[in-house]
C-alpha positions in Angstrom: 0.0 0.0 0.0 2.9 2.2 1.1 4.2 1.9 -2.2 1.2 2.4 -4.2 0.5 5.3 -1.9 3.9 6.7 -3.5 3.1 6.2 -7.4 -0.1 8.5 -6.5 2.3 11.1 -5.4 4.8 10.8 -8.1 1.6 10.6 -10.6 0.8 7.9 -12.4 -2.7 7.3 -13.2 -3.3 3.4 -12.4 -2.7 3.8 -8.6 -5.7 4.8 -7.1 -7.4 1.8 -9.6 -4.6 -0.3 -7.5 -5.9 1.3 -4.5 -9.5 1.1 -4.5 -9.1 -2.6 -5.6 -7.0 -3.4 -2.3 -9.3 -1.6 0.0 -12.5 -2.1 -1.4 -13.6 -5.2 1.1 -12.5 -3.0 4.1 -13.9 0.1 2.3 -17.4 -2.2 2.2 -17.3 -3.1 5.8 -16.9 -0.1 7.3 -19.9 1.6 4.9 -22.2 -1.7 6.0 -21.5 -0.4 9.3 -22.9 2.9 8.5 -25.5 1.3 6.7 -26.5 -0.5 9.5 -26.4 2.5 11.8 -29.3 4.1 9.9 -31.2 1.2 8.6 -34.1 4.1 7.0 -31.1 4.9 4.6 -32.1 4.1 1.4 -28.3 4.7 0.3 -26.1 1.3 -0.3 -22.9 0.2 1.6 -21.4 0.3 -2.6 -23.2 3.7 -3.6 -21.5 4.9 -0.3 -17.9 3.4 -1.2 -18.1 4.7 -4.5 -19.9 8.2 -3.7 -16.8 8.8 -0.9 -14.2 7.2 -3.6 -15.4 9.8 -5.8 -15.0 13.0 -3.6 -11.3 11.7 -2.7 -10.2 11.1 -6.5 -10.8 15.0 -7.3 -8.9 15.6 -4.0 -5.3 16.9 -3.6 -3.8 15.7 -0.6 -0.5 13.4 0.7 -1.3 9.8 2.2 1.3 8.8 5.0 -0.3 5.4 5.2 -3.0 3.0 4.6 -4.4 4.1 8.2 -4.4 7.8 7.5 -6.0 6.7 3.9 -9.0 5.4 5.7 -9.3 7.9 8.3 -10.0 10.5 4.9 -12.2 7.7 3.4 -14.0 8.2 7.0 -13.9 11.6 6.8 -15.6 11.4 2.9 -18.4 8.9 4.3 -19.2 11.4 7.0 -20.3 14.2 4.4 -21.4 11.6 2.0 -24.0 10.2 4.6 -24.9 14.3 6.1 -25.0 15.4 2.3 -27.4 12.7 1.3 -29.7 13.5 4.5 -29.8 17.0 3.7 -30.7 16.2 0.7 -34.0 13.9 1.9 -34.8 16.7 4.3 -34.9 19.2 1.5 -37.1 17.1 -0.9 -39.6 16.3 2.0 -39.9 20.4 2.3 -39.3 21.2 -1.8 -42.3 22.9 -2.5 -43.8 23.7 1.2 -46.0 20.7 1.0 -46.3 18.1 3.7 -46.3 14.5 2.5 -49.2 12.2 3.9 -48.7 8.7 3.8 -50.8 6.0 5.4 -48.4 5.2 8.0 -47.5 8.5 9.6 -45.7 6.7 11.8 -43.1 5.8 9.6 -42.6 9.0 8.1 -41.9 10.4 11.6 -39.4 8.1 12.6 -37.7 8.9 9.5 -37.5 12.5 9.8 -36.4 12.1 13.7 -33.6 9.7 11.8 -32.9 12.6 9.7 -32.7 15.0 12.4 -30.3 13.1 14.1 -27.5 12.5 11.7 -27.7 16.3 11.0 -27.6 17.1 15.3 -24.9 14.2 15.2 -22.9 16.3 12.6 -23.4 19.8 14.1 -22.2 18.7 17.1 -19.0 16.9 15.6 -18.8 20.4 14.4 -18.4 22.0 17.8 -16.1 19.2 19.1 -13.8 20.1 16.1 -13.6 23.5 16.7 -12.8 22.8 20.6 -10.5 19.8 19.9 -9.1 18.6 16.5 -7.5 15.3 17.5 -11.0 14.8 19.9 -12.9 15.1 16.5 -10.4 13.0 14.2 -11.2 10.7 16.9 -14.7 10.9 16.6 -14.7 10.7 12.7 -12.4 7.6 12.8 -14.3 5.6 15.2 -17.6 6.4 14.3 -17.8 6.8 10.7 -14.9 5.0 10.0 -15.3 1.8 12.2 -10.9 1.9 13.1 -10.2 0.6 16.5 -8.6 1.7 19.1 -4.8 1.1 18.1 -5.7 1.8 14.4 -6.8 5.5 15.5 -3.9 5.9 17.6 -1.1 5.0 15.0 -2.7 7.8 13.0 -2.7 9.9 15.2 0.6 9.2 16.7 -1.1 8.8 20.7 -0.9 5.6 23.0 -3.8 3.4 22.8 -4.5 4.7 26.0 -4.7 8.3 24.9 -7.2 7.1 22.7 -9.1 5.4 25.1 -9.0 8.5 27.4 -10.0 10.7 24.8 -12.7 8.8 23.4 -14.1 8.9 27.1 -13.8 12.9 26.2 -15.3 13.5 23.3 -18.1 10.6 24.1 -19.3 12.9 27.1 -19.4 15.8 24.9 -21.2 14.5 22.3 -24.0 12.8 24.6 -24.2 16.1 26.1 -25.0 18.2 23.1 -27.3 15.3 21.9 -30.8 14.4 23.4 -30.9 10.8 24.5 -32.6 9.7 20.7 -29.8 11.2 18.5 -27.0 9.6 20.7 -28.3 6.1 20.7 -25.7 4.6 18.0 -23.0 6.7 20.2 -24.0 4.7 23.7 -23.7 1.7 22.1 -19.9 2.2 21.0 
């Protein structure tokens, strides 16, 4: 990887074809992952890969590693996923007309799902602005499904500095989240 990493800096064009072939089965488990987090997605774990492969293709940026690759693959799926639900909540109010189905139930879970990702994401926000690495963190774990030791050799920290900081940025998230948008959050 470290080598093929290279060839993308120097600038040849079959790299990142190399590169996507040799991470696409851990590029597919981490977006099942956020698949699974938001079952009411209608977005699939491949239209996710390839949607996040896309925005880091027209990128410019240097790649250390095959860690630090995926941490910006997380990164991608994070906007990918709060793109997409902005998008659903800006069809739903288009043309200032309320949609009625026969199950209103339904369509009220979905828009609290909705909500959520977009709370989850504003609050990422904040962390970010308080604490960069707390919010790498975040991003990583989260949306990119890296454990512990993963996160911390890309961030150069001690397994334990991860574990302490994840304690960190955990407590702030639950508190700027009500109790329904930090569900998926609890359970990591």
């Amino acid at each position: 990887m470290t080598q093929l990493l290279a060839h993308v800096q120097s600038g040849r064009s079959d790299a990142w074809d190399r590169i996507y072939a040799a991470l696409y089965d851990d590029l597919h488990r981490i977006a099942r992952a956020q698949i699974r987090l938001r079952p009411e997605d209608r977005m699939s774990a491949t239209s996710l890969v390839c949607e996040s492969w896309l925005r880091l293709a027209d990128g410019r940026f240097n790649v250390e590693s095959r860690r630090h690759f995926v941490s910006l693959v997380a990164r991608a799926m994070r906007f990918v996923l709060v793109d997409a639900t902005r998008r659903d909540m800006a069809g739903k109010r288009a043309d200032g007309a309320r949609a009625v189905s026969l199950d209103e139930s339904v369509d009220a879970a979905r828009e609290e799902d909705l909500v959520e990702v977009i709370a989850m994401d504003a609050a990422l926000t904040r962390l970010e602005q308080l604490d960069a690495r707390l919010g790498r963190l975040v991003e990583m774990r989260y949306f990119g499904g890296m454990d512990e030791a993963e996160i911390a050799a890309v961030l150069g920290v001690t397994d334990r500095t991860i574990r302490r900081d994840w304690r960190k940025a955990r407590a702030f998230l639950l508190a700027q989240l009500d109790a329904g948008a930090s569900a998926g959050l609890q359970e990591m």
